[in-house]
N, C-alpha and C positions, 0 to 999 in steps of 0.2 A: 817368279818361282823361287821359294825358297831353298837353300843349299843345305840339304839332306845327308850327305857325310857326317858321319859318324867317329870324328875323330875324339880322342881321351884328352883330357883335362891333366895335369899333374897328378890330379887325387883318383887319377884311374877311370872320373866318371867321365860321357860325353860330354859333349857341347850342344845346347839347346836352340832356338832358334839363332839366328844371327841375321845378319841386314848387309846387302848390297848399299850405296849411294842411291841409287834409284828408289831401292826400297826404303829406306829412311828418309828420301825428299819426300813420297808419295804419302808418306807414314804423318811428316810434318804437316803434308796440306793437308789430311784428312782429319788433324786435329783442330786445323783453326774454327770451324762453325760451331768445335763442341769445346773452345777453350772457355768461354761463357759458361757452361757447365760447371767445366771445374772448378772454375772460379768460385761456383754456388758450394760444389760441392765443401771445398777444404775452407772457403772465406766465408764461408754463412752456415756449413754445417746443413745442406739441404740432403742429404745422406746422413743415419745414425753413424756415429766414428764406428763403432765394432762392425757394423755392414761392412761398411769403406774398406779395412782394414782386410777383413774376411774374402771381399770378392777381389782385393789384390794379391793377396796371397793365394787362390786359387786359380789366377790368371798368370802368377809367377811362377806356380808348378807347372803348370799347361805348357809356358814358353819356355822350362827348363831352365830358370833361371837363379842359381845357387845364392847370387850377394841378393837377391830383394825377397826368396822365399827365407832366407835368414831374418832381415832385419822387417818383414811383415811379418811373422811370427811373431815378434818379440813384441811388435805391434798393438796386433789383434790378443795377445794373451793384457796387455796395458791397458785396452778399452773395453775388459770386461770379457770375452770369445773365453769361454771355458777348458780344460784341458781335453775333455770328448771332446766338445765343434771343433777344437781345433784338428785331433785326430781324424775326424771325419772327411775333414775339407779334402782330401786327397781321391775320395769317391764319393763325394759330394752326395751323401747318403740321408736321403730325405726325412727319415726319422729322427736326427741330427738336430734340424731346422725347424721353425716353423714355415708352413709350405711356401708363404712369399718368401723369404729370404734363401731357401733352397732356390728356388725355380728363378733367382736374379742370380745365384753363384753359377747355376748350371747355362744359362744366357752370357754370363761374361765368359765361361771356360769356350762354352761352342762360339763366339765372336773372336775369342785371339785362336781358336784352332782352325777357325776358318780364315784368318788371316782378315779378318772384317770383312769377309765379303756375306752372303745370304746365309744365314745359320738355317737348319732346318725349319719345316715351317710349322713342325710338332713343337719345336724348344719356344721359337719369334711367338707362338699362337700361345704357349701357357703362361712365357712372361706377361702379355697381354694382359689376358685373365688377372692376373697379379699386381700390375704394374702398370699406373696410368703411362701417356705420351713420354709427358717431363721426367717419371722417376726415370726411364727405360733408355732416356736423352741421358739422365747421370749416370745409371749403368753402362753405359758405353764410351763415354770420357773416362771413367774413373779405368774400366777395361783398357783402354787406350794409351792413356797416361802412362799406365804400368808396362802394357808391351812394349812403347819405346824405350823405356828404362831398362824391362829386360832384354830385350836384344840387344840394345846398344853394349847392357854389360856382357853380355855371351859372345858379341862381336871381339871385345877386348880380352874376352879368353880364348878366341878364337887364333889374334895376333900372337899371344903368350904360346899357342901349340904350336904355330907358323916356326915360331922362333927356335924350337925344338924338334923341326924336318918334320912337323904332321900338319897339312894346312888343313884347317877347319872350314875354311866359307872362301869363295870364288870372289872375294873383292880385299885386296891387300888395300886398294885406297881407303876402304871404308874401315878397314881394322885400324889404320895408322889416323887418321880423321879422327873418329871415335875415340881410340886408347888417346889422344892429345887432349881431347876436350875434358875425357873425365878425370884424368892425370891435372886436369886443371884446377879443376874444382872440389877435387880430393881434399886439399886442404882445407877447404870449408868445410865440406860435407861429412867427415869424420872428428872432427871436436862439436862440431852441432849435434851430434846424434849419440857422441858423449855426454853432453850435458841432457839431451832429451830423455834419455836412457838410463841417465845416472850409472854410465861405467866407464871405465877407463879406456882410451882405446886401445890397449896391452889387453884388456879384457874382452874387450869386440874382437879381437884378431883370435884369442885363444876362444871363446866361443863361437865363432863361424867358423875354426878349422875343423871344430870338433863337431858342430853342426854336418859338414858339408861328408864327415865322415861316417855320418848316421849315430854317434854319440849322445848322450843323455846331458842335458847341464851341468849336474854332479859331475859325470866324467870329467867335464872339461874346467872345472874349479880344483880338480883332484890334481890335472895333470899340472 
């Protein structure tokens, strides 16, 4: 069961989903059969990038998750996703799309909002129609992929509320767990995506504040 308090962020907004230990072990075994997937997806490109990009960033709103609907943005605007698709991905608005690639954004949103379990069987039944066996195997790693990243990081804002008397999520081991791992690998993971991004990380901090504050890019080159 996921932990549905609605506790505020710093920036006023809530916290999105988050992860018990339980649910992030369960989360890890349900990766391993479709880690082959991902593999295909980001090591062989068997997903176009702008798809990829698109149905992560749609599965990042879904989980409420601030740091990866920031840096898939900036993403899916790099591989091409125009400035409409990209307004659109928020009500996944089939005019938007052409109807395959609607009908795999709204397939990856209903799977992290159902927590992977049986999405409708109106949504299951038209990715179908769209989408052979394998592609609908990479829409679901690639959905996957992203929910553990976003909760993990909603976990660790979760800790950061904790730490200011508003607890967010029913598992202190799993915030302190979390916030240690990614606290780890921060220092990789932020000059890598300097250099992929071509900006400064002074520049990724002043544009994801300004992002997470509903700010336009200009704003936040102004500020």
């Amino acid at each position: 069961m996921v932990f549905t308090k609605k506790s505020a962020r710093a920036d006023g907004k809530p916290i999105g989903k988050t992860y018990t230990l339980r649910e992030l072990a369960a989360a890890l075994v349900r990766f391993v059969p479709l880690a082959p997937r991902a593999a295909m997806v980001w090591g062989l490109r068997r997903m176009e990038p702008s798809q990829r990009e698109q149905v992560m960033l749609t599965v990042a709103r879904a989980n409420g998750c601030r740091y990866c609907s920031y840096i898939h943005q900036e993403w899916a605007i790099r591989t091409g996703a125009s400035d409409e698709e990209i307004a659109q991905l928020e009500g996944t608005d089939p005019a938007a799309f052409d109807r395959g690639r609607w009908s795999a954004l709204v397939y990856a949103r209903s799977l992290a909002e159902n927590d992977f379990g049986t999405p409708p069987a109106e949504i299951v039944a038209d990715a179908a129609r769209h989408h052979n066996a394998g592609e609908r195997h990479n829409i679901e790693a690639v959905a996957l992929v992203m929910t553990i990243v976003n909760r993990s990081a909603n976990t660790m804002d979760a800790l950061l509320c904790r730490l200011r008397g508003e607890p967010a999520s029913q598992s202190l081991g799993a915030e302190v767990a979390i916030t240690v791992g990614l606290a780890a690998i921060g220092p990789v993971i932020v000059p890598a995506l300097s250099v992929i991004l071509r900006k400064s990380p002074w520049r990724l901090l002043r544009e994801f504040r300004a992002f997470t504050a509903g700010e336009t890019p200009n704003d936040a080159q102004a500020a």
